[in-house]
Backbone bond lengths (Angstrom), bond angles and torsions (degrees), N, CA, C in turn:
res aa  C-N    CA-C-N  psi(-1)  N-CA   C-N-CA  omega(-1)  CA-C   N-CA-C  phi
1 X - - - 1.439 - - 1.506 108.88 -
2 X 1.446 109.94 130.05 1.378 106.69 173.60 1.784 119.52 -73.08
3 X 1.253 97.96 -164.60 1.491 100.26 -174.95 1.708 99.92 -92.69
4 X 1.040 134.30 -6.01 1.016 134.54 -176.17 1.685 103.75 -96.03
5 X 1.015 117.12 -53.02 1.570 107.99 -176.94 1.814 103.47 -88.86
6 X 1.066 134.26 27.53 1.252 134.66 176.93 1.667 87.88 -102.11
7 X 1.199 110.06 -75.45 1.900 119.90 149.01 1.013 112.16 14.11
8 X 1.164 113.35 -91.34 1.153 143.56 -178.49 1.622 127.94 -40.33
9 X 1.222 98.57 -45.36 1.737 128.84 -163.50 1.701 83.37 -83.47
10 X 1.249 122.59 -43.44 1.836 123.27 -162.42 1.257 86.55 -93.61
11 X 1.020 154.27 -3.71 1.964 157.84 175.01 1.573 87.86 -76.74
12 X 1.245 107.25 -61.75 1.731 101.78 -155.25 1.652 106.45 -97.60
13 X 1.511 121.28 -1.68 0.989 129.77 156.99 1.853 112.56 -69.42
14 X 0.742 84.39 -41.93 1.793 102.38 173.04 1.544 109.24 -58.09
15 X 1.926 101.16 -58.40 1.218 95.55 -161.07 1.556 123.25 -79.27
16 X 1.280 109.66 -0.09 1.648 146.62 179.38 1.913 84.72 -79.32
17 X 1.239 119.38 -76.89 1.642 122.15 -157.11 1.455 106.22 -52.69
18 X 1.663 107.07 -30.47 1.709 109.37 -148.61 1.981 87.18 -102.73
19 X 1.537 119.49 -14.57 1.371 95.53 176.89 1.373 132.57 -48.66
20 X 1.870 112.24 -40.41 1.692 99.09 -176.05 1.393 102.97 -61.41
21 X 1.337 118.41 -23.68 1.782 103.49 -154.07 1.592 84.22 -82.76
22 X 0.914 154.37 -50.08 1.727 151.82 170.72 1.184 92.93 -30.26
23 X 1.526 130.61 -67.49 1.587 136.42 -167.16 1.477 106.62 -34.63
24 X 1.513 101.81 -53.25 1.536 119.62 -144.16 1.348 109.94 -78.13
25 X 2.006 108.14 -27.27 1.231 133.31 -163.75 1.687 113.07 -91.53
26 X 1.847 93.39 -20.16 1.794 101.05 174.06 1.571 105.24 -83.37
27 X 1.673 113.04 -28.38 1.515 98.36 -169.68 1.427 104.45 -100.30
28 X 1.232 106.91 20.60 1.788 113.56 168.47 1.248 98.91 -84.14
29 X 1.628 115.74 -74.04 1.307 128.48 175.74 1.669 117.84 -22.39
30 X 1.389 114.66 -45.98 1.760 158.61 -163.64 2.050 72.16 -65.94
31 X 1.211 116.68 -81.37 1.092 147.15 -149.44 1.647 106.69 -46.12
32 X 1.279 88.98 -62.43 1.572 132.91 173.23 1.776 112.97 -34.84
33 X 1.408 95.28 -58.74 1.462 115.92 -172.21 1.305 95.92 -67.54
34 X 1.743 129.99 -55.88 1.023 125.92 -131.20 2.406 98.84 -98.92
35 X 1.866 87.49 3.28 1.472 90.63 -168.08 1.990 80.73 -94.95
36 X 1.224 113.64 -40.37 1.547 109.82 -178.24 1.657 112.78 -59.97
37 X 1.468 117.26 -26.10 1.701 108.39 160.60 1.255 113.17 -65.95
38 X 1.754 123.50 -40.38 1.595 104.45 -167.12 1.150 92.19 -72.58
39 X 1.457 145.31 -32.37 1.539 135.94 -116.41 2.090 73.73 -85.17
40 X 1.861 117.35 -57.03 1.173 129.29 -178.98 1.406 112.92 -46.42
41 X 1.618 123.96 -44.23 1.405 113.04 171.51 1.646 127.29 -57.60
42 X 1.734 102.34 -28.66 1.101 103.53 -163.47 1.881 100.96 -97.30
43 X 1.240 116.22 7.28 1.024 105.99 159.75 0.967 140.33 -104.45
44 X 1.282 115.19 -11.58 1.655 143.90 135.19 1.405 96.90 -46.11
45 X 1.362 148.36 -82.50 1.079 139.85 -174.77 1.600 131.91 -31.66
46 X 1.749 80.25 -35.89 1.523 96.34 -172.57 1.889 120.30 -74.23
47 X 1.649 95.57 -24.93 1.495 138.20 176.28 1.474 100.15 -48.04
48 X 1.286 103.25 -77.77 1.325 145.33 -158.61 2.062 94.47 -52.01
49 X 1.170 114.26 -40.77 1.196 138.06 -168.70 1.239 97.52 -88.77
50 X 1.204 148.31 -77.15 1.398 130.87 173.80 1.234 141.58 -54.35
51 X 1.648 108.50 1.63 1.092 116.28 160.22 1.646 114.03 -101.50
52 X 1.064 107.62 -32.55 1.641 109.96 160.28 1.757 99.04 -41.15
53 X 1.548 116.82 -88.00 1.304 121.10 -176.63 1.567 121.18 -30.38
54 X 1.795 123.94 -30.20 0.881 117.82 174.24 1.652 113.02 -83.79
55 X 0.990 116.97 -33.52 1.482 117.35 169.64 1.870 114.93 -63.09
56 X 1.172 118.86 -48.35 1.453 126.93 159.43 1.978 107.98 -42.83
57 X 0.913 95.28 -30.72 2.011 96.50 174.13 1.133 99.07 -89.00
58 X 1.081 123.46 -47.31 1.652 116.99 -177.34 1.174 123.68 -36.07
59 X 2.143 100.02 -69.45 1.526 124.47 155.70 1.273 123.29 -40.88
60 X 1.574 127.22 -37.26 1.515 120.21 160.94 1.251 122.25 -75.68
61 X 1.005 128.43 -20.64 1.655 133.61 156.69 1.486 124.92 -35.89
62 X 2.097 91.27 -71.58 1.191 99.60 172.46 2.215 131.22 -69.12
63 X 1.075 88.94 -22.40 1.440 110.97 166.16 1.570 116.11 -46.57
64 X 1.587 93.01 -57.57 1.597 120.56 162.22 1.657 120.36 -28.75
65 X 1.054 82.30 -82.59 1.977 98.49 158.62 1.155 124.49 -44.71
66 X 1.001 121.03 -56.92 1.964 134.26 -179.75 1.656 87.59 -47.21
67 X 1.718 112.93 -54.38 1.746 103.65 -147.19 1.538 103.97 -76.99
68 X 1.526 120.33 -16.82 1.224 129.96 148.88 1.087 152.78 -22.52
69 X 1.634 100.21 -73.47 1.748 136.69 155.08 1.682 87.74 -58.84
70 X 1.096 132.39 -73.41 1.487 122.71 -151.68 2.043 105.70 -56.26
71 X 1.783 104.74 -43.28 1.333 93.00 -179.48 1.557 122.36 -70.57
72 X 1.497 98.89 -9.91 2.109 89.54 179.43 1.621 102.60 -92.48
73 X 1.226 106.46 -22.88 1.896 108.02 174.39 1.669 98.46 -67.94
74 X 1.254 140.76 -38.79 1.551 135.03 159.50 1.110 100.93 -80.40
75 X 1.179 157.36 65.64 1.665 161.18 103.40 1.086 97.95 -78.20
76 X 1.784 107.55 -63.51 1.887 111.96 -153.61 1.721 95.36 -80.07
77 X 1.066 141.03 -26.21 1.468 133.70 160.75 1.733 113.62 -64.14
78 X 1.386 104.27 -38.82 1.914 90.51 163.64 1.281 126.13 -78.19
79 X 1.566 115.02 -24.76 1.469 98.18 166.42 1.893 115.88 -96.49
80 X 1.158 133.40 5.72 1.409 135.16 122.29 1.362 111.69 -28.13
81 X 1.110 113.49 -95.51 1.775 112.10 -175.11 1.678 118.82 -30.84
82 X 1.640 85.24 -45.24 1.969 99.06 -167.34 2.228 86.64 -51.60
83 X 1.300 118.10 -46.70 1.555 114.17 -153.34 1.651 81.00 -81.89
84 X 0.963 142.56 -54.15 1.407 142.02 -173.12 1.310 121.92 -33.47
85 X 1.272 103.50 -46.43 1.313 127.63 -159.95 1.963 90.79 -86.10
86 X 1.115 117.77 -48.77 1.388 122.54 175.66 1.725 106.15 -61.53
87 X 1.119 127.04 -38.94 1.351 127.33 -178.38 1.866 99.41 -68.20
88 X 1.189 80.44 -29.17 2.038 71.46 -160.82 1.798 90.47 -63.76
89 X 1.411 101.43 -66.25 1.563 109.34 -174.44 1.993 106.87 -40.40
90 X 1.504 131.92 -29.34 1.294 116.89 172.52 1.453 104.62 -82.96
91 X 1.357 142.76 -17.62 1.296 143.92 173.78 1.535 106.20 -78.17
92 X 1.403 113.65 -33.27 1.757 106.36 -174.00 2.063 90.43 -83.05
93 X 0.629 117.95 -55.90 1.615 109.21 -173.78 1.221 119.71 -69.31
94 X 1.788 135.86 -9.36 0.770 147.38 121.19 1.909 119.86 -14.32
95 X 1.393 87.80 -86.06 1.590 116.84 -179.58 2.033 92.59 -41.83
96 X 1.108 115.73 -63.30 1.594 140.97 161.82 1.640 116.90 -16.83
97 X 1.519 110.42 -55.05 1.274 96.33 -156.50 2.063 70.85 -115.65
98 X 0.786 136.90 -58.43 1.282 140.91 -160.41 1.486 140.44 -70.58
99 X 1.415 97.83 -54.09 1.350 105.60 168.06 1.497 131.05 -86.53
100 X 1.474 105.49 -34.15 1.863 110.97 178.54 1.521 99.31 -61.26
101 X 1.298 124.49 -45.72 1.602 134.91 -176.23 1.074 86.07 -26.87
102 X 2.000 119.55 -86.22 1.360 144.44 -113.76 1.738 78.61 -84.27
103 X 1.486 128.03 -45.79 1.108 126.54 -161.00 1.690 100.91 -67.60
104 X 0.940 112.75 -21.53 1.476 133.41 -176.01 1.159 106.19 -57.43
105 X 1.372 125.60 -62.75 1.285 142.19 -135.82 1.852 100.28 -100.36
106 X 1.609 97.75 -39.54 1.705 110.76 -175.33 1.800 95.64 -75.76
107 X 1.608 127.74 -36.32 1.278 109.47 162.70 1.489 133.07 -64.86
108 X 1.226 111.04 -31.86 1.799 126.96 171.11 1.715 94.67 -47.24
109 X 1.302 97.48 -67.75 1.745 121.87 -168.61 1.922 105.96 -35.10
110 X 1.767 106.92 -69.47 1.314 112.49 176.05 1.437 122.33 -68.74
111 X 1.407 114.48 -22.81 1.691 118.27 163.20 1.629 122.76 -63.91
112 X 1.454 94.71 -32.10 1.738 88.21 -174.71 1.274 105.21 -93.09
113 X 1.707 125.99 -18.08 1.781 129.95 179.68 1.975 85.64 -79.58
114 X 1.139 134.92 -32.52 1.750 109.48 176.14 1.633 114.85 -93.25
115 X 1.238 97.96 -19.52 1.626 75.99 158.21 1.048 141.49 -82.03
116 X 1.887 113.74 -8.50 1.559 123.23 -175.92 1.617 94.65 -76.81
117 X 1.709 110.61 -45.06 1.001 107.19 -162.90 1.860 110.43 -68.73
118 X 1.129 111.24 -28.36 1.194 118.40 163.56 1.625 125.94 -25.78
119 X 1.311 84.03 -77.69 1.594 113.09 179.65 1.457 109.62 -50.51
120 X 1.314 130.09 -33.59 1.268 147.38 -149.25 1.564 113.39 -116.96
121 X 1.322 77.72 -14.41 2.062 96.22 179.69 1.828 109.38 -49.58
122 X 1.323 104.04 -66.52 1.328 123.37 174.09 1.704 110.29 -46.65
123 X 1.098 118.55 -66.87 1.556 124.18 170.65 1.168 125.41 -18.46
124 X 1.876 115.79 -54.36 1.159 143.19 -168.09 1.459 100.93 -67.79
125 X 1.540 133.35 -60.94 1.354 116.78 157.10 1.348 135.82 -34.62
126 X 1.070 103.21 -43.01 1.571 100.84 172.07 1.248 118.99 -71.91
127 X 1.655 117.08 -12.76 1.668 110.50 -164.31 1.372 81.92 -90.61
128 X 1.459 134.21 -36.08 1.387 134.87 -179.94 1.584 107.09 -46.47
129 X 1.216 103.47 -76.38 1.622 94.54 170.94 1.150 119.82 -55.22
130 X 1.242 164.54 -70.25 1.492 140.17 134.50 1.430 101.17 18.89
131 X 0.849 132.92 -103.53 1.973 132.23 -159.77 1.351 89.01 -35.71
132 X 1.084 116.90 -82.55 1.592 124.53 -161.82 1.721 106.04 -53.60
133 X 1.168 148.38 -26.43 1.162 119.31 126.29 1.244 140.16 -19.65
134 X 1.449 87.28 -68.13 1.971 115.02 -155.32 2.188 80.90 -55.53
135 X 1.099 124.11 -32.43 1.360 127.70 -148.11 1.787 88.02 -73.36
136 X 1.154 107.33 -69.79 1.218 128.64 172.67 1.595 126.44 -23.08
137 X 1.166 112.68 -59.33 1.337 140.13 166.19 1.388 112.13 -45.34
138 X 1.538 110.42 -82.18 1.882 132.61 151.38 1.894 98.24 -20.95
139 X 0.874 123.88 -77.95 1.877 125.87 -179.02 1.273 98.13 -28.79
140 X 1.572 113.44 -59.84 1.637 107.48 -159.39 1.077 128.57 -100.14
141 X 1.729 97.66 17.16 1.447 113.46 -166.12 2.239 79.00 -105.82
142 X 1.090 107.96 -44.94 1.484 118.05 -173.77 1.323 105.07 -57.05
143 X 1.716 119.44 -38.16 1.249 110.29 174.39 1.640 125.84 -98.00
144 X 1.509 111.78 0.30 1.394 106.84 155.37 1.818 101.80 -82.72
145 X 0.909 128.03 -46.08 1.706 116.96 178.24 1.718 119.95 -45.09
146 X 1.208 94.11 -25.47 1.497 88.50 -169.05 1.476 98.81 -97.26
147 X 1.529 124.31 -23.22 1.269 109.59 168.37 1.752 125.70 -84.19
148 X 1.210 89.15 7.67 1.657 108.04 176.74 1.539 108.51 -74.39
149 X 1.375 103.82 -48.51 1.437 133.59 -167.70 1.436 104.56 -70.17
């Protein structure tokens, strides 16, 4: 064997030994590529996520505030009520010592002026007829006097 096909013979002896590691070295590469897309998705992902999280602070921020504004608007509505509640109680003892009295006194007042008139209702016709008699009488009493005269 020459030096050329001895060469040769250890070339493809080689290239026979060294195929798995070529194999092994394309689906690394294979591997490689396909770990540098997630590594890119997931940093986009990862992106994508810290701006979520920064907007989520934002929203808890402003949330923050709202629960704020909402607890001094329930202060100024409890001390509303607190004066409310005091107005009602000077209007109910008011109503209490002052007005039911007076209302008291103006119902006594118009109850006892309709029951006189009540009572007296009937009367009043008759005093009517009475006059209108009494009128009658007086005429013919005026016109026997004057023919007296």
């Amino acid at each position: 064997m020459s030096d050329n096909e001895l060469l040769l013979a250890i070339s493809n002896m080689m290239d026979k030994k060294l195929e798995p590691i070529t194999n092994d070295i394309r689906e690394i590469k294979e591997d490689v590529k396909n770990l540098k897309e997630d590594v890119k998705i997931l940093k986009i992902d990862v992106k994508n996520l810290k701006e979520d999280v920064k907007n989520l602070k934002e929203d808890v921020e402003n949330l923050k505030e709202d629960v704020e504004n909402l607890k001094e608007n329930v202060k100024n509505l409890e001390e509303s009520v607190k004066n409310l509640e005091i107005r009602v109680q000077k209007i109910e003892l008011c109503q209490e010592t002052e007005i039911l009295p007076q209302l008291n006194t103006i119902t006594s007042c118009y109850k006892d002026t309709y029951d006189r008139y009540r009572n007296y209702a009937d009367r009043m016709e008759n005093a009517f007829d009475d006059i209108t008699l009494l009128k009658k009488v007086v005429s013919e009493h005026s016109i026997q006097l004057q023919s007296i005269s």
